[in-house]
Structures are given as structure tokens and as C-alpha cells.
C-alpha positions in Angstrom: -55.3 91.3 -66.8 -52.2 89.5 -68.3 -50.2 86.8 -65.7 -46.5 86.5 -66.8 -45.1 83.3 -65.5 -41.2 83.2 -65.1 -39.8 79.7 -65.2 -38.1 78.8 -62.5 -34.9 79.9 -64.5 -36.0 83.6 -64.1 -37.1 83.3 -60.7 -33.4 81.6 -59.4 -31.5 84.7 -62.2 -33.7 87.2 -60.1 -32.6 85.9 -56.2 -28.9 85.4 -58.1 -29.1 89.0 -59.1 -30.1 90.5 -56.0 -27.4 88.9 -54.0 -24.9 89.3 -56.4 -25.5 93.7 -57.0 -26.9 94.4 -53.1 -25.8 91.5 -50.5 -29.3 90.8 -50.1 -30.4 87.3 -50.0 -28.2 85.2 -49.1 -24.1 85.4 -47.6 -21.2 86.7 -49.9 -17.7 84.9 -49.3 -14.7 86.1 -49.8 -11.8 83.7 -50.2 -8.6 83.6 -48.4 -6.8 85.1 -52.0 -9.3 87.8 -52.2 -9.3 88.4 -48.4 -5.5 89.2 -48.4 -5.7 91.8 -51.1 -6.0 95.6 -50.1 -8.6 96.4 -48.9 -9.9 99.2 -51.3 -9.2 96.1 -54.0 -11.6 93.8 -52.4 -14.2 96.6 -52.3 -14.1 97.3 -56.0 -14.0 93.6 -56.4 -17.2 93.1 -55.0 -18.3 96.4 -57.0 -17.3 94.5 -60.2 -19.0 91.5 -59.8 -22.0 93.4 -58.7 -22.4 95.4 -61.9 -21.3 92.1 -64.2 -24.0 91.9 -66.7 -21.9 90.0 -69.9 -23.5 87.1 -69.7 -23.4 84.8 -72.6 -25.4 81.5 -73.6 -21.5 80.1 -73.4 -20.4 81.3 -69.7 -24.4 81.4 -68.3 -26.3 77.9 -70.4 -28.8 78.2 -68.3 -29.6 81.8 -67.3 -29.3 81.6 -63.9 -26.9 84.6 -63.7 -24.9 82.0 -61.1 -21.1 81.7 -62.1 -18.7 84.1 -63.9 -15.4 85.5 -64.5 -15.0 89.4 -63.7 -11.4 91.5 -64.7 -11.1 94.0 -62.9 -7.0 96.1 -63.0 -4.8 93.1 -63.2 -6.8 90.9 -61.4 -9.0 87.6 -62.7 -11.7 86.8 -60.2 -14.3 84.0 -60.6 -17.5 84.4 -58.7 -20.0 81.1 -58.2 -23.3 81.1 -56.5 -24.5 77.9 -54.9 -28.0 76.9 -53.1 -28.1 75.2 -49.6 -30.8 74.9 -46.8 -31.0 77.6 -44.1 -28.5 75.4 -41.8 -26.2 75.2 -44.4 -25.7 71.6 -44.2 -27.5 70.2 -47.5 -28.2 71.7 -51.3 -31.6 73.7 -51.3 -34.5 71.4 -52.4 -36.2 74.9 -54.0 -34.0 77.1 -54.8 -36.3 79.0 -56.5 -37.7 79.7 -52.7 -35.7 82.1 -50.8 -37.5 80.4 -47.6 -35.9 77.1 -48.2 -32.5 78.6 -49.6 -29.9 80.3 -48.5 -27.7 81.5 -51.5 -24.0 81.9 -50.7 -22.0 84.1 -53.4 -18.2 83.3 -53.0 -15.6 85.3 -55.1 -12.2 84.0 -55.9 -9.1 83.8 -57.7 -8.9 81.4 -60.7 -6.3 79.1 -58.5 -8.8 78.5 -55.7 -11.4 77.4 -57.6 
């Protein structure tokens, strides 16, 4: 039997990835730019970002899947994902553990960033 080890790397682009194209993992935020667009906007939006898969060694270095701009119609939207303990109120020692993490995606125009 062959063991694949993923770096840790692979294992944070993996929890990144299932947030980012489900919901599942961790919160998605919405900022107040995004929030004040139509709704059917902010829904495709989200859709976008979810089905994002052009990343690059120059807008992903390390492979993370964790930050990236999206176009969708006329509209620029950045998306970031960042790591914090369950109460929210420090980074995530592990984010590679989806005990000790709780991944919050936020998408947002250029201008809040």
C-alpha cells in the first residue's frame, strides 16, 4: 500500500477549496459593497468565486488557493481567506486543522480591500 503525504500546503488548498465552492468549513463574508448589490448579483458573485480555478504561481505563491481576483459582468471582486481560532478572537495556530480553525472567506470590491 502507497501513503501519499500532502504538505501542509495541500491540506490548507483542500479546507480553502471546500469553503470557497460549498460554504462548508468555515463562514463566507460579504462586504458592505457587495452586500448592496442586487441580489441575483451577489448570488452569481459567490458562484464565481466558487468555480475560480486560474490560479497562478503569481496571484497563489504558495498554493493555498487563499486570495484572488474574480470578473464577473462589469464587476472586479477580490476574495481573501484568513485562519482564526473557533472564538474568532486570535490567528489559527494549525490551520491545517479544521478543529482549531475557523476559515472565514470574505468577498469584496477592490476599494475595500
Amino acid at each position: 500500500m502507497t501513503v501519499v503525504k500532502t504538505t501542509e500546503n495541500e491540506q490548507i488548498r483542500e479546507l480553502n477549496d471546500q469553503l470557497r465552492k460549498t460554504g462548508i468549513g468555515g463562514t463566507v463574508m460579504l462586504t458592505h459593497g457587495i452586500a448592496s448589490l442586487p441580489e441575483k448579483d451577489q448570488l452569481a458573485i459567490i458562484r464565481a468565486v466558487g468555480q475560480f480555478d486560474a490560479f497562478t504561481r503569481d496571484n497563489d505563491p504558495y498554493g493555498e488557493h487563499d486570495c484572488a481576483a474574480v470578473q464577473f459582468d462589469q464587476y472586479r471582486v477580490l476574495f481573501k481567506i484568513d485562519y482564526y481560532n473557533p472564538e474568532l478572537t486570535h490567528h489559527s495556530d494549525d490551520p491545517t486543522d479544521p478543529e482549531m480553525t475557523m476559515r472565514v472567506l470574505t468577498i469584496m470590491l477592490p476599494e475595500e480591500y
